[in-house]
VOTORLO-553717 format. One record per atom (N, C-alpha, C, CB): residue in one letter; z, x, y. Coordinates in steps of 0.05 Angstrom, whole numbers, plus 32768, in hexadecimal, padded with zeros to 4 digits. Atoms other than C-alpha are relative to their C-alpha. Glycine has a CB too. Layout:
REM residues N
AZXY/...
END
This chain:
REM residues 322
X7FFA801C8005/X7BFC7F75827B/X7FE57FF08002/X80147FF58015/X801580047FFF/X7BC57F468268/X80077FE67FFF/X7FEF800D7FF1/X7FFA801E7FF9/X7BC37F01828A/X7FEB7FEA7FEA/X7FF87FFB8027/X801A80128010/X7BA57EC88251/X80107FDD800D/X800180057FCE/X800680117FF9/X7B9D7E8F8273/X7FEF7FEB7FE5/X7FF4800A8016/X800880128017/X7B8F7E628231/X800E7FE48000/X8007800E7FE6/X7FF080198004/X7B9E7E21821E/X801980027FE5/X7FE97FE87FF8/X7FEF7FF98010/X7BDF7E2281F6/X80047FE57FF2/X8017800D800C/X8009801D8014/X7BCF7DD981D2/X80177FEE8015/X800D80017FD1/X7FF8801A7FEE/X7BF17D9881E0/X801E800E800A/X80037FDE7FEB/X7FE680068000/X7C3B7DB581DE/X80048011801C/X801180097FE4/X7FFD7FEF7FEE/X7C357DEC8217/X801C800A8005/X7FF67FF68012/X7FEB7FF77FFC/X7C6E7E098232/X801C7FF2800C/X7FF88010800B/X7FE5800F7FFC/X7CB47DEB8227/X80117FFA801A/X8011800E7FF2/X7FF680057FE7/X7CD47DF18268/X7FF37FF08016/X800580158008/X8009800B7FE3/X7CA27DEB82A3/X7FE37FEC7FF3/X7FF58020801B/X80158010800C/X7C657DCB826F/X7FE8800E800C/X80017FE08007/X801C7FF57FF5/X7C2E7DFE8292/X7FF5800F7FDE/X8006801D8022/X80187FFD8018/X7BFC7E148261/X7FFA801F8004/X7FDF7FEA8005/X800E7FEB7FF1/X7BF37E5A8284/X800F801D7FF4/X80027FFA8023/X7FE97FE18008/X7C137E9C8255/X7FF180188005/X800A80047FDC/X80047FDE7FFE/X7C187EE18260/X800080087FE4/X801980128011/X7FFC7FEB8011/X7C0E7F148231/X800A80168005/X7FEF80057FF7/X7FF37FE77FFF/X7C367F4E8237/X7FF9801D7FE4/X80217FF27FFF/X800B7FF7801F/X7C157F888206/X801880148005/X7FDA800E7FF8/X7FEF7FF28006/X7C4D7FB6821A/X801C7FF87FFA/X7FFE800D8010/X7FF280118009/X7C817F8C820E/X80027FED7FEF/X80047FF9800C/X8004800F8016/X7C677F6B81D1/X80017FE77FFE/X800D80047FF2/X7FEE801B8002/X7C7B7F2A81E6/X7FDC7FEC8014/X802E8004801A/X801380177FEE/X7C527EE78204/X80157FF18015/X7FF07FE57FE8/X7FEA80177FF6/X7C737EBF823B/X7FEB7FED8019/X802380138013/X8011800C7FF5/X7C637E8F826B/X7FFF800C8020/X80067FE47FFA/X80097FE87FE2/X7C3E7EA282AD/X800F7FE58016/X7FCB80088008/X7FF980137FEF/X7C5E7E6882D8/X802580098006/X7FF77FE07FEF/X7FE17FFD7FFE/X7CAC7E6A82C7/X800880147FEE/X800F7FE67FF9/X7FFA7FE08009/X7CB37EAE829F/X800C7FFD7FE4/X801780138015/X7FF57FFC801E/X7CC87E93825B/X7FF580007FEA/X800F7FF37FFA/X80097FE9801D/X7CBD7EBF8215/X7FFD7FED7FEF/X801780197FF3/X7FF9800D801A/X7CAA7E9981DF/X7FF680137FF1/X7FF67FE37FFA/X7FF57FF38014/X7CBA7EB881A8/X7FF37FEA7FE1/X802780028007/X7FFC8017801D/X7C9C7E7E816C/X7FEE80137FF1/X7FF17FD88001/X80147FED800A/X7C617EB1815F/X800380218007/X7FE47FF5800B/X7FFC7FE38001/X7C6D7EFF8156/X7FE1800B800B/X800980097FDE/X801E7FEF7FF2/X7C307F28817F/X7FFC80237FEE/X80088009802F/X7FFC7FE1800F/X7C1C7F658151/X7FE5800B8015/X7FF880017FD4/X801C7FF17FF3/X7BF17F978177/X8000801E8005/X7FFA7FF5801C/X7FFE7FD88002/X7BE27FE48177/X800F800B8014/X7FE080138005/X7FF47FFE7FF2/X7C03800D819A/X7FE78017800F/X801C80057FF6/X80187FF67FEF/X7BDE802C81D8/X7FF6801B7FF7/X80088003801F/X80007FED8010/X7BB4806281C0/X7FFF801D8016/X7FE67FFB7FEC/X7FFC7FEF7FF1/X7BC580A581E1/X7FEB801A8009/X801680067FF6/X80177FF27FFA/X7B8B80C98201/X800680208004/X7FF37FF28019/X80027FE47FF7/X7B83811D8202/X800C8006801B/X7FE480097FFF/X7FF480017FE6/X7B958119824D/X80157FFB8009/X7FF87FF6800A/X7FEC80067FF5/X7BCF81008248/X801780087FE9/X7FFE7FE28009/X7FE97FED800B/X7BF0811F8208/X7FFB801E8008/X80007FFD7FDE/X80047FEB7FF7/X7BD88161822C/X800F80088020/X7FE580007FFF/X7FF180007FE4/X7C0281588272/X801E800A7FF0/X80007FDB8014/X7FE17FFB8000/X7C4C815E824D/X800C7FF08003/X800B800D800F/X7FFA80137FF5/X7C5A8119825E/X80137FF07FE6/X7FE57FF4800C/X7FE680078018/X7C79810E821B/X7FF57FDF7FFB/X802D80028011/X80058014800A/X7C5080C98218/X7FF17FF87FEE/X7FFC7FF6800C/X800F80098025/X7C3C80A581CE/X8015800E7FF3/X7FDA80117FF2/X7FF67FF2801D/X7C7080D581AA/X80217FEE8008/X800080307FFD/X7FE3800A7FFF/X7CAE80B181BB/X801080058016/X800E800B7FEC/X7FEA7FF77FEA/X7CEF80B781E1/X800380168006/X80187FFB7FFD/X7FFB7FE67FFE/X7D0880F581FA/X8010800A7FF1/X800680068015/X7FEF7FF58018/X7D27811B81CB/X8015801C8010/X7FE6800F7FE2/X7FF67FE87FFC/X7D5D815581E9/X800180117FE6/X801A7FFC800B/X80007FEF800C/X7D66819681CF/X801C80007FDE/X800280148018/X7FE380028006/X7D9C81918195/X800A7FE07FFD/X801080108018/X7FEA80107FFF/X7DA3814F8199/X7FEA7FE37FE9/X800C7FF7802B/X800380178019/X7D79812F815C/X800C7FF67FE6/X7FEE80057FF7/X7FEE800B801A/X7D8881088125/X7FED7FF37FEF/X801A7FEA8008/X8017800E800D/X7D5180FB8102/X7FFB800F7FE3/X7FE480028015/X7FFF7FF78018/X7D62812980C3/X801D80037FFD/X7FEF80187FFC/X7FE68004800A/X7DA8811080AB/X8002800C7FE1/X80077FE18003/X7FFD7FF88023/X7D9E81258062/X80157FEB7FF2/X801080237FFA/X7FF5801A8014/X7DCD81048029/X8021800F7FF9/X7FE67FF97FDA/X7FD67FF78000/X7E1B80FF8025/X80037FFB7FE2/X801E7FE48016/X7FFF7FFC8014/X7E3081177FE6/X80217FF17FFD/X7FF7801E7FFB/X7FDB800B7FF6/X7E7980EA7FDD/X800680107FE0/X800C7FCC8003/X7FEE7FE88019/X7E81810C7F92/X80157FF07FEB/X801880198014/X7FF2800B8005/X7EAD80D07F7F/X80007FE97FEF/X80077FFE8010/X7FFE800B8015/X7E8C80987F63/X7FD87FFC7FFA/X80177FE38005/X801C80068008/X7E41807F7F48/X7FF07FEF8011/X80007FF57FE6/X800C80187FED/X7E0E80547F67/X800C7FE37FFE/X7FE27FFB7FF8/X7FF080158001/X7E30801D7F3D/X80217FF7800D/X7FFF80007FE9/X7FE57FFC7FF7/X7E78802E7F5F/X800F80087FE6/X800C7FE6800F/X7FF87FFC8014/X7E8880457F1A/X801080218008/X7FE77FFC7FE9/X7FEE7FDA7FFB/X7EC080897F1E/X7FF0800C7FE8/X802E80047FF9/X800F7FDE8011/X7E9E80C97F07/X800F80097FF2/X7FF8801C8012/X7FF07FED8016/X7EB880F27ECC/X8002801D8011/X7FED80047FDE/X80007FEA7FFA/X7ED681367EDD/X7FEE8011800D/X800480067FEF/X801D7FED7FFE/X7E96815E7ED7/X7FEB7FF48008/X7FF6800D7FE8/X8013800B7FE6/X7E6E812F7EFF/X8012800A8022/X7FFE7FD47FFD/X7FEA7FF27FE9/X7EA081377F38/X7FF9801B8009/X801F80047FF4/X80077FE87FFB/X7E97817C7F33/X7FE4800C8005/X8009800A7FEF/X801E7FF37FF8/X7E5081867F35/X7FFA7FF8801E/X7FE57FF37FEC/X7FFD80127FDD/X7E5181527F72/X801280118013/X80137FDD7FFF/X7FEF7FF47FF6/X7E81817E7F90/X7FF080208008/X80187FFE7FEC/X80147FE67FF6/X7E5181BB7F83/X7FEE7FFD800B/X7FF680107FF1/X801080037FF2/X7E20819B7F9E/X7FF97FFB801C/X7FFC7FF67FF7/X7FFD7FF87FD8/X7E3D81917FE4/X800D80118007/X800F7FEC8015/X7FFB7FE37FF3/X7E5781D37FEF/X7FE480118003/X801680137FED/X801C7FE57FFB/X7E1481F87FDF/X7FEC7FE68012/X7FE980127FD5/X801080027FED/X7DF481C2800D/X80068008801F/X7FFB7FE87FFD/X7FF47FFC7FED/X7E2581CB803F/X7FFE80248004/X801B7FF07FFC/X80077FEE8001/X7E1E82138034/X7FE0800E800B/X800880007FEB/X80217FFB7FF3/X7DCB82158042/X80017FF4801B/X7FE57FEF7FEE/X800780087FE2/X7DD281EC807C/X8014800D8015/X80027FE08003/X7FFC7FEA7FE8/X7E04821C809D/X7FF480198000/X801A80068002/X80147FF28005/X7DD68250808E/X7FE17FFE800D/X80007FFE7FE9/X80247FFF7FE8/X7D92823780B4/X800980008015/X7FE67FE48001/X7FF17FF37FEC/X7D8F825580EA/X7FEE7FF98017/X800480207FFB/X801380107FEF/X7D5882298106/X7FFB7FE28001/X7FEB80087FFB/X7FFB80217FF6/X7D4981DF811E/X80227FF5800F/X7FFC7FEC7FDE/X7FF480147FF5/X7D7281AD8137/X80267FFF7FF1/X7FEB7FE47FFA/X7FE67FFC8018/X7DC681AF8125/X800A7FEA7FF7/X801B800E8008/X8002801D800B/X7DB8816C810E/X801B80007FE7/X7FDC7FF97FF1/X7FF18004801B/X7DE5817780C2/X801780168007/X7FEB80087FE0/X7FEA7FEC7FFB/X7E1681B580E2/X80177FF2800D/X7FF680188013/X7FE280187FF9/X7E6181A180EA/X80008013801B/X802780007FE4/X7FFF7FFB7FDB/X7E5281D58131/X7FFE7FE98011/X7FE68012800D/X7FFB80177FEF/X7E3781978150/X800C7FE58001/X7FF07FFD8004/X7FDC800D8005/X7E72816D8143/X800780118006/X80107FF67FE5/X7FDD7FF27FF4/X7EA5819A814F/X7FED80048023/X8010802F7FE9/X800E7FFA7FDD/X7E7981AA8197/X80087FE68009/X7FD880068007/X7FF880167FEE/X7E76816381A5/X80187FF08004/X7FF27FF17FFB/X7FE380097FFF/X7EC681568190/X800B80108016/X801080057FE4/X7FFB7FF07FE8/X7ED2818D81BC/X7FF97FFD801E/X7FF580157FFB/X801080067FE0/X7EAD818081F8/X800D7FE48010/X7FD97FF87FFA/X7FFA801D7FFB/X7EC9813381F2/X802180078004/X7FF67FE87FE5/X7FF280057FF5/X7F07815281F4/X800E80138021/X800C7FFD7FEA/X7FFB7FEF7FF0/X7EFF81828228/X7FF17FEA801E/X7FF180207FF5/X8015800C7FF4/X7ED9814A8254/X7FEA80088010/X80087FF3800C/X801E7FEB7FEF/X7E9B816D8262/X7FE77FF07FFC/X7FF880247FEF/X801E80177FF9/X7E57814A8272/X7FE780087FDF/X7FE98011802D/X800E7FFE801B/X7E1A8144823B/X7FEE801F8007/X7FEA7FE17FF9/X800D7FF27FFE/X7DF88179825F/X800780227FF1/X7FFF7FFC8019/X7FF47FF8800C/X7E2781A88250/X800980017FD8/X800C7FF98011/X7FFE7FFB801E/X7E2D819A8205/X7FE380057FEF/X800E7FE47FF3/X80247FFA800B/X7DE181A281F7/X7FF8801F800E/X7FE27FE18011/X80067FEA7FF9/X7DE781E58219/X801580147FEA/X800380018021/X7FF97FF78019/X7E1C81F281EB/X7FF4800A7FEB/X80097FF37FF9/X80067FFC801F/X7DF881E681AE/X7FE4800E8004/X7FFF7FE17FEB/X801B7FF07FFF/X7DC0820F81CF/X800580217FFB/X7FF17FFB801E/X7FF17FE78000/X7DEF824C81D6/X7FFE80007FE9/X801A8005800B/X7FF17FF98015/X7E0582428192/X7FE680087FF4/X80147FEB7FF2/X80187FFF800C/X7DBE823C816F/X7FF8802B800D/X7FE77FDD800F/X80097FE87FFF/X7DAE827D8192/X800980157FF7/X7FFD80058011/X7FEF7FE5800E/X7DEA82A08181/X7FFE80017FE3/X802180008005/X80047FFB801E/X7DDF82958136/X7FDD80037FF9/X80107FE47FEF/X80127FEE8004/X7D9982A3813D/X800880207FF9/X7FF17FFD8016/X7FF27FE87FFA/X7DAE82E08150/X801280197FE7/X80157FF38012/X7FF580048007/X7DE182E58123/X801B800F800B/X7FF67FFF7FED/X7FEE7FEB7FEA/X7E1A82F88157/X801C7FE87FF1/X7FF580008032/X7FDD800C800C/X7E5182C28130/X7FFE800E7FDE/X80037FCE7FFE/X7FFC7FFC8025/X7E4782DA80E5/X801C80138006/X7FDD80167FE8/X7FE67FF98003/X7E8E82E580D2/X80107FF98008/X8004800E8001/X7FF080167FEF/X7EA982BB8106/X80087FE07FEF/X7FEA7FF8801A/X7FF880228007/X7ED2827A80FE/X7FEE7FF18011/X80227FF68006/X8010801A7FF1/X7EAF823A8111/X800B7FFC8018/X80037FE37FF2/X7FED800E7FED/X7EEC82268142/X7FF78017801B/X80297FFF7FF2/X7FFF7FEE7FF7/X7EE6826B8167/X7FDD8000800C/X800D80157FEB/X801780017FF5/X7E9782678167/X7FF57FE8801C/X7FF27FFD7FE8/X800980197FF6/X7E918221817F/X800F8005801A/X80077FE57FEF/X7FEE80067FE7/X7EC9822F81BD/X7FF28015800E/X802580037FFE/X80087FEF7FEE/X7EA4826D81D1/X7FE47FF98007/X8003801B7FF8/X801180097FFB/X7E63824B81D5/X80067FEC8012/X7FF57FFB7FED/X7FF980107FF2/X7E82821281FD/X800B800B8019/X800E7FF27FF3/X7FFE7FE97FE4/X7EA2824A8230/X7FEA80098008/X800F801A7FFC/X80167FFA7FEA/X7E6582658240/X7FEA7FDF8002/X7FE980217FF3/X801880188001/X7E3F821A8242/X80137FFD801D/X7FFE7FDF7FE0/X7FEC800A7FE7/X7E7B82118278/X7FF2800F8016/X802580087FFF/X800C7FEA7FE8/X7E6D8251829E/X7FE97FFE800F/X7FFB80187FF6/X80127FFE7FF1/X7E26824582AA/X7FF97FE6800A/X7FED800B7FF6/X800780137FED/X7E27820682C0/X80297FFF8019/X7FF37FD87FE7/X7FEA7FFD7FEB/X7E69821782E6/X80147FE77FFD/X7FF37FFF8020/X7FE380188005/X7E9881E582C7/X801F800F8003/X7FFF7FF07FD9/X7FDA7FF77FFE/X7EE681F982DC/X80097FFE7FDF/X801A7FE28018/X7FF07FFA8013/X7EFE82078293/X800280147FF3/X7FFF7FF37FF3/X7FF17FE38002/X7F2D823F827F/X7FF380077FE6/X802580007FFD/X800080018018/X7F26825E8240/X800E7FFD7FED/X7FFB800C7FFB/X7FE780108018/X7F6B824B8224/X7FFB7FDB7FFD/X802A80058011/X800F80118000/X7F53820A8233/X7FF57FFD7FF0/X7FF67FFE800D/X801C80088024/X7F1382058201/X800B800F7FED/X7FD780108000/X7FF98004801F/X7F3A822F81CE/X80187FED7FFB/X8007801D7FF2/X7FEE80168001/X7F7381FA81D7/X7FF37FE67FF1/X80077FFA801F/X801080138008/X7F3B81CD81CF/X7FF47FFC7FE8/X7FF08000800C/X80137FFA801E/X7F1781E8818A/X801D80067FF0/X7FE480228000/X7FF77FF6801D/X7F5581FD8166/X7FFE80157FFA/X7FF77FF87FEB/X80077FE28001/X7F4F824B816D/X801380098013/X7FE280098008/X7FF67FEA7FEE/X7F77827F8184/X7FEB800A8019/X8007801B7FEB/X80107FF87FE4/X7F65829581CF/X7FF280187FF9/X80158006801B/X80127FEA8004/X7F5582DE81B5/X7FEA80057FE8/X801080148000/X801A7FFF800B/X7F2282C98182/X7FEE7FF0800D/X7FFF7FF87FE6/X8014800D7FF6/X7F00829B81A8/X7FFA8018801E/X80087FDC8005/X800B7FEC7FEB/X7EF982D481E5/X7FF380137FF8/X8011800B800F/X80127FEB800E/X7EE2830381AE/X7FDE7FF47FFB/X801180077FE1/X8021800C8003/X7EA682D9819E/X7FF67FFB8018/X7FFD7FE37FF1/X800980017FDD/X7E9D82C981ED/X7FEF801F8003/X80237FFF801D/X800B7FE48001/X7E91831781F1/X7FE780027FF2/X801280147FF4/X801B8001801A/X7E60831281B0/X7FE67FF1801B/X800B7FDE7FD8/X801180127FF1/X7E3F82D781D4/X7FF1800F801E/X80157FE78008/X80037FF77FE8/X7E3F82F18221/X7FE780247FF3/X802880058012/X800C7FEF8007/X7E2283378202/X7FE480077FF4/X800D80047FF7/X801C800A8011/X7DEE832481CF/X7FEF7FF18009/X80037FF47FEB/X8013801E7FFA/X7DD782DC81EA/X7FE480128019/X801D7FDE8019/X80227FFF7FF2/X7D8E82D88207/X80067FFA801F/X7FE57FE37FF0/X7FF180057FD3/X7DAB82C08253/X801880088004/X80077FDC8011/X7FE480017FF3/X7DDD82DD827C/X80147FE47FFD/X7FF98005801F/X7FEF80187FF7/X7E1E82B68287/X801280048013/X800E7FF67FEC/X7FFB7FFB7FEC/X7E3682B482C9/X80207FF77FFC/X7FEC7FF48013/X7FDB800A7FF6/X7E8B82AB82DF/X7FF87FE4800A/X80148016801F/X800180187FFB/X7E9B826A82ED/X800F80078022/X80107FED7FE6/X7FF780047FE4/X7EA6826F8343/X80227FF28002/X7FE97FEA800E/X7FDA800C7FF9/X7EF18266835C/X7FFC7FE68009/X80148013801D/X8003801B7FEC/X7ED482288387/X80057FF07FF1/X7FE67FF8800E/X7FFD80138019/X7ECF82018348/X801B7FF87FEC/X7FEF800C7FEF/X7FF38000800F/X7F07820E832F/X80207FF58019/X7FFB801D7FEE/X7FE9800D7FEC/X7F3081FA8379/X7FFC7FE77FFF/X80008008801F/X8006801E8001/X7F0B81B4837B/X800D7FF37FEB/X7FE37FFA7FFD/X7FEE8017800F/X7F2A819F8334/X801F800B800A/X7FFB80007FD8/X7FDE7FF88005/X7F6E81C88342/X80067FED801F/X800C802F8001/X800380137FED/X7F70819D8387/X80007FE47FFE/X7FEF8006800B/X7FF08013800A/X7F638163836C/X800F7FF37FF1/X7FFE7FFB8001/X7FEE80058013/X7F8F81608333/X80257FFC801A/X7FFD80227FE4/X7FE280067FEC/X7FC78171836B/X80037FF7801C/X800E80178004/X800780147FE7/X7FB0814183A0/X800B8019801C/X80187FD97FFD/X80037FE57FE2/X7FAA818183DC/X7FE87FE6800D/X7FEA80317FF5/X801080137FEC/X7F928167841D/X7FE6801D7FFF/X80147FF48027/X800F7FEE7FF9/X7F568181843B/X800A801C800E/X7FEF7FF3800F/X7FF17FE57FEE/X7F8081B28466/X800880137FF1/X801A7FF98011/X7FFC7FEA8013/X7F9581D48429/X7FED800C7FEF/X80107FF97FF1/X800F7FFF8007/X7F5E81D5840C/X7FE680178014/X80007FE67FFB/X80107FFA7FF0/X7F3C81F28446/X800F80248009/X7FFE7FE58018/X7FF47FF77FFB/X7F718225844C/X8006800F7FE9/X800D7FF4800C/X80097FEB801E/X7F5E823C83FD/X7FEA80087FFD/X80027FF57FE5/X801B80067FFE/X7F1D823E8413/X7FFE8021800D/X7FF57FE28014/X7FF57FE47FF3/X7F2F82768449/X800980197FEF/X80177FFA800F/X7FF37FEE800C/X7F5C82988421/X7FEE80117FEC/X80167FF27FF4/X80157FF58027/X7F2782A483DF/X7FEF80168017/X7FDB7FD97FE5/X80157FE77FF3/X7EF082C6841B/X801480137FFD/X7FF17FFF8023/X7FF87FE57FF9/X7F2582F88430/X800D80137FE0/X801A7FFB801B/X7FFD7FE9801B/X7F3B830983E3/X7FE980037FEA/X801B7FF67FEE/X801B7FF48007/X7EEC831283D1/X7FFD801A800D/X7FE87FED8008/X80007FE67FEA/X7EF283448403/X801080177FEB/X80167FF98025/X7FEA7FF1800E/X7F2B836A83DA/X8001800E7FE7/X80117FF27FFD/X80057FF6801D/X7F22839783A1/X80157FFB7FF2/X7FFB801B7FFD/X7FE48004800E/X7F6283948383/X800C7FE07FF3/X801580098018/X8007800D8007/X7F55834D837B/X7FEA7FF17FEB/X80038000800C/X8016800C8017/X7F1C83518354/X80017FFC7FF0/X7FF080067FF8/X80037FFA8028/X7F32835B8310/X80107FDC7FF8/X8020802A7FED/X7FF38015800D/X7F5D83178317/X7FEA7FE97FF2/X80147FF38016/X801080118006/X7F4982D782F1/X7FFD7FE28018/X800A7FFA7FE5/X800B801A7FEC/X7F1F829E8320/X801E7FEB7FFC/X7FDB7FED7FF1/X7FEE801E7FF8/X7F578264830A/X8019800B8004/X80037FE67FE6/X7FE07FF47FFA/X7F9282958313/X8004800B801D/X8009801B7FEA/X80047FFC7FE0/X7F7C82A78354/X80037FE88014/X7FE3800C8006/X8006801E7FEE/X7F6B82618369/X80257FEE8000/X7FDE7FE47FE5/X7FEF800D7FF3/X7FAF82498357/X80178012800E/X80097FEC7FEE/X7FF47FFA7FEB/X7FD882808376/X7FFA7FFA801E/X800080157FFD/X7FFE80097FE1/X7FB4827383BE/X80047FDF8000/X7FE280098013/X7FFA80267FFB/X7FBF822283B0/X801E80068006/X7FFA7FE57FDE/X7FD2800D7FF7/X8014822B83A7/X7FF78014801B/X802E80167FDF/X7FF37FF87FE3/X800C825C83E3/X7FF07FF08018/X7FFD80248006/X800F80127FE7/X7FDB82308413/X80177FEA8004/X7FDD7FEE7FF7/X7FF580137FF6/X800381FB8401/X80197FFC8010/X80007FF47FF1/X7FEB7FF67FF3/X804582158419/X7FFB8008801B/X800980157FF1/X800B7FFA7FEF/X8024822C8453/X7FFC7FE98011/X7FEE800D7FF8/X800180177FE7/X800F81E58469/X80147FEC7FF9/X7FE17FF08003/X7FEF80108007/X804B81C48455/X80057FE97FED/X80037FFB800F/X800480168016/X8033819F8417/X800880117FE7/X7FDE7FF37FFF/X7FF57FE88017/X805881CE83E2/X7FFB7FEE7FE7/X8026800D8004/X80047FFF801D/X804981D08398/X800D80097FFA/X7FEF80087FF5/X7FF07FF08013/X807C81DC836B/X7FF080127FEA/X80127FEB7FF1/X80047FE6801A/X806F8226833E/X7FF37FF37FE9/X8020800E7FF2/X800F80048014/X806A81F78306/X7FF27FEC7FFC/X800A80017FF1/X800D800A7FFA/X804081BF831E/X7FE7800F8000/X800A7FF68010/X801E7FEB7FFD/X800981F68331/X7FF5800E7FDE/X800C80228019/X80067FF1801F/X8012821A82E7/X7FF57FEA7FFA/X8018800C7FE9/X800C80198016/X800781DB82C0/X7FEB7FF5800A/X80137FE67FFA/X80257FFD7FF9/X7FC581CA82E7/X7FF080157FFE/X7FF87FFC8019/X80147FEF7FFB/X7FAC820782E8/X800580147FE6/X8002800E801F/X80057FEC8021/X7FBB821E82A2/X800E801D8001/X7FD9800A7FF8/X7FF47FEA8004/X7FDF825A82AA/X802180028005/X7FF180118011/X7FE07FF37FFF/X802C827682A5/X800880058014/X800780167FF4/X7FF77FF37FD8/X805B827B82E3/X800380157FFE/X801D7FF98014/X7FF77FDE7FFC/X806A82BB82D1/X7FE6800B800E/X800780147FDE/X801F7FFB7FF9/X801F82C682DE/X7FF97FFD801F/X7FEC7FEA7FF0/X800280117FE3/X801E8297831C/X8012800B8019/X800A7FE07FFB/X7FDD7FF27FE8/X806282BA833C/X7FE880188005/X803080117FE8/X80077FE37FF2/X804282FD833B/X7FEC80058009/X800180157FF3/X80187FF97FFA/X7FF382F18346/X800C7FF18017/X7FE47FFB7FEF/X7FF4800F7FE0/X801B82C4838C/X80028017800C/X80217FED8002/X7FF57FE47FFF/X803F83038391/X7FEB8014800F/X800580097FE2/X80147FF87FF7/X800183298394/X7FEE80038014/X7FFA7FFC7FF8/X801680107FE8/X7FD7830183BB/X800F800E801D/X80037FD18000/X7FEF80027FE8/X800582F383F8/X800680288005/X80247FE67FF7/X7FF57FE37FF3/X8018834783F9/X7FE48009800E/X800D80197FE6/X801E7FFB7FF2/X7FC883528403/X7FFD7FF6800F/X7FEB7FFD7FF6/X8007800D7FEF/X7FC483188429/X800F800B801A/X80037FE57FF8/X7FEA7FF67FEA/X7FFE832E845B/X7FF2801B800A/X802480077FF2/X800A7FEC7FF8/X7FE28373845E/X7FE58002800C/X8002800D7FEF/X801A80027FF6/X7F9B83648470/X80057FEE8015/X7FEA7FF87FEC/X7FF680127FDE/X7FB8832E84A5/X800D80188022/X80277FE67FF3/X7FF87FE67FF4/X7FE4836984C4/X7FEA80178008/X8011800C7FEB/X80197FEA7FF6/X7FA7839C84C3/X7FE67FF38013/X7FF1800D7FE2/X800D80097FE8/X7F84836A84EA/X80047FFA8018/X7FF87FF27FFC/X7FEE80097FE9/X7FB68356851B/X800380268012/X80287FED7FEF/X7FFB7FE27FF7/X7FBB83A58523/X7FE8800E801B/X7FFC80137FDE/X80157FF57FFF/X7F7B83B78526/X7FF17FF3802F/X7FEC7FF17FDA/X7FFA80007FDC/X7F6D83968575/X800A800F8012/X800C7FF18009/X7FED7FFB7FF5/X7FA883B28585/X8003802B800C/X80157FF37FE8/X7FFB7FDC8002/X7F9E84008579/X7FDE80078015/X800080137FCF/X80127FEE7FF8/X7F5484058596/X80077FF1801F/X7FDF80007FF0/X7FFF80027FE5/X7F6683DE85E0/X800B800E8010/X80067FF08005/X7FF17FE97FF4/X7F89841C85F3/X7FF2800D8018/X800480157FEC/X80037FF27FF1/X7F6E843D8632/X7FF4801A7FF4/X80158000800C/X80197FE38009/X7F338474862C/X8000800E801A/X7FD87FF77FF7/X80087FEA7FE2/X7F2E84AE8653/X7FE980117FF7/X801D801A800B/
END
């Protein structure tokens, strides 16, 4: 900021009448140094600061602009072909139509085909970001998306795949590694795909992609199933318990994190006297009672038996040694 202390002629400054302006060079503007107001009657043109070796050499990203995320420019929109009428609004003959018509399929055709830059002109990022908006998932998450996706068609691990199917299995694993609670009937609910094409491309993805993709933790998936069904802490604390001792359990392993999480919710909650109806628990937690009856089922027989073998276990070695 550069203080000019000048004379500003007879009229000085409208409000307080001091004579005394600022210059502001980063803010383009003049105002006054007394009572803080902009006049605006004369426009200030002036270079912009010039950016020294030292400081476009740190990473600091200053002189080139805003920050730009990965995936998320827009600075090569290209040209919408409508096919319909002329510059004058005049309607096209037949065989205009048609060429206009060939001419946005084979553009639309090259641009799903590069397999590099930004998915600035690809209907992936749209359908990612319709998806994501309706799955309510954060921005972080959708720019990891369209990082998955870019890699996987590097790659080329979707060729032959539907769009709907690609885009939901790229969004399952964008979930997974940042540990967002959502199923996979869920995101293909969400894209418009059958569950077993979009798990087929998950596989593609998880297999081929350049980073692991980790399970999404049961914990994550009790915090939203909890509070969707307003559980106190006591139950909560009491699904908390329950998950250590069936990590412990082989026979448990093979189940799925949200089918696990809501069988010990209906049985905690029964337990502390805040019961969940069968189909209260399904419909939050995405899965079938038939599912929910028997992984309960399950649970509670392991659980009972490993309670029993501990209650036992005291009991058989305090015996008297000779």
């Amino acid at each position: 900021m550069v203080e000019a202390a000048r004379d500003a002629g007879p009229a000085g400054c409208p409000m307080c009448g001091a004579h005394h302006r600022v210059v502001d060079a980063a803010r383009m503007e003049e105002h006054c140094g007394e009572c803080g107001l902009v006049f605006d009657d004369a426009a200030l043109v002036a270079m912009p600061p010039r950016v020294s070796a030292e400081t476009s050499s740190d990473g600091s990203g200053r002189g080139i602009g805003p920050f730009v995320s990965p995936g998320g420019s827009r600075r090569a929109l290209g040209s919408v072909l409508t096919g319909s009428r002329d510059g004058q609004g005049k309607p096209l003959g037949w065989h205009r139509r048609y060429e206009f018509q060939h001419l946005n399929r084979v553009a639309r055709r090259q641009v799903a085909r590069t397999i590099s830059g930004p998915l600035d002109r690809s209907e992936a990022r749209s359908e990612i970001a319709q998806c994501a908006t309706r799955l309510s998932l954060p921005p972080v998450v959708v720019q990891e998306a369209e990082r998955v996706f870019r890699d996987a068609k590097v790659r080329g691990l979707f060729r032959g795949r539907s769009l709907p199917s690609s885009v939901g299995a790229t969004l399952y694993a964008a979930c997974r590694r940042y540990s967002i609670p959502r199923t996979l009937g869920e995101v293909s609910k969400a894209v418009g795909a059958r569950r077993s094409d979009v798990g087929r491309a998950f596989k593609v993805v998880q297999r081929g992609g350049s980073s692991p993709v980790q399970a999404v933790s049961a914990r994550a998936f009790l915090s939203r199933y909890a509070e969707e069904l307003a559980l106190s802490a006591q139950v909560r604390a009491t699904v908390e318990e329950m998950l250590e001792v069936a990590h412990e359990d082989p026979e448990l392993s093979g189940l799925s994190p949200h089918g696990l999480v809501a069988a010990l919710i209906y049985l905690a909650a029964e337990r502390n006297g805040e019961r969940r109806s069968r189909a209260q628990v399904a419909r939050v937690s995405a899965v079938t009672e038939v599912t929910l009856r028997s992984t309960s089922r399950l649970v509670e027989r392991l659980m009972h038996r490993s309670e029993s073998g501990a209650d036992s276990q005291p009991r058989a070695s305090a015996g008297p040694t000779t």
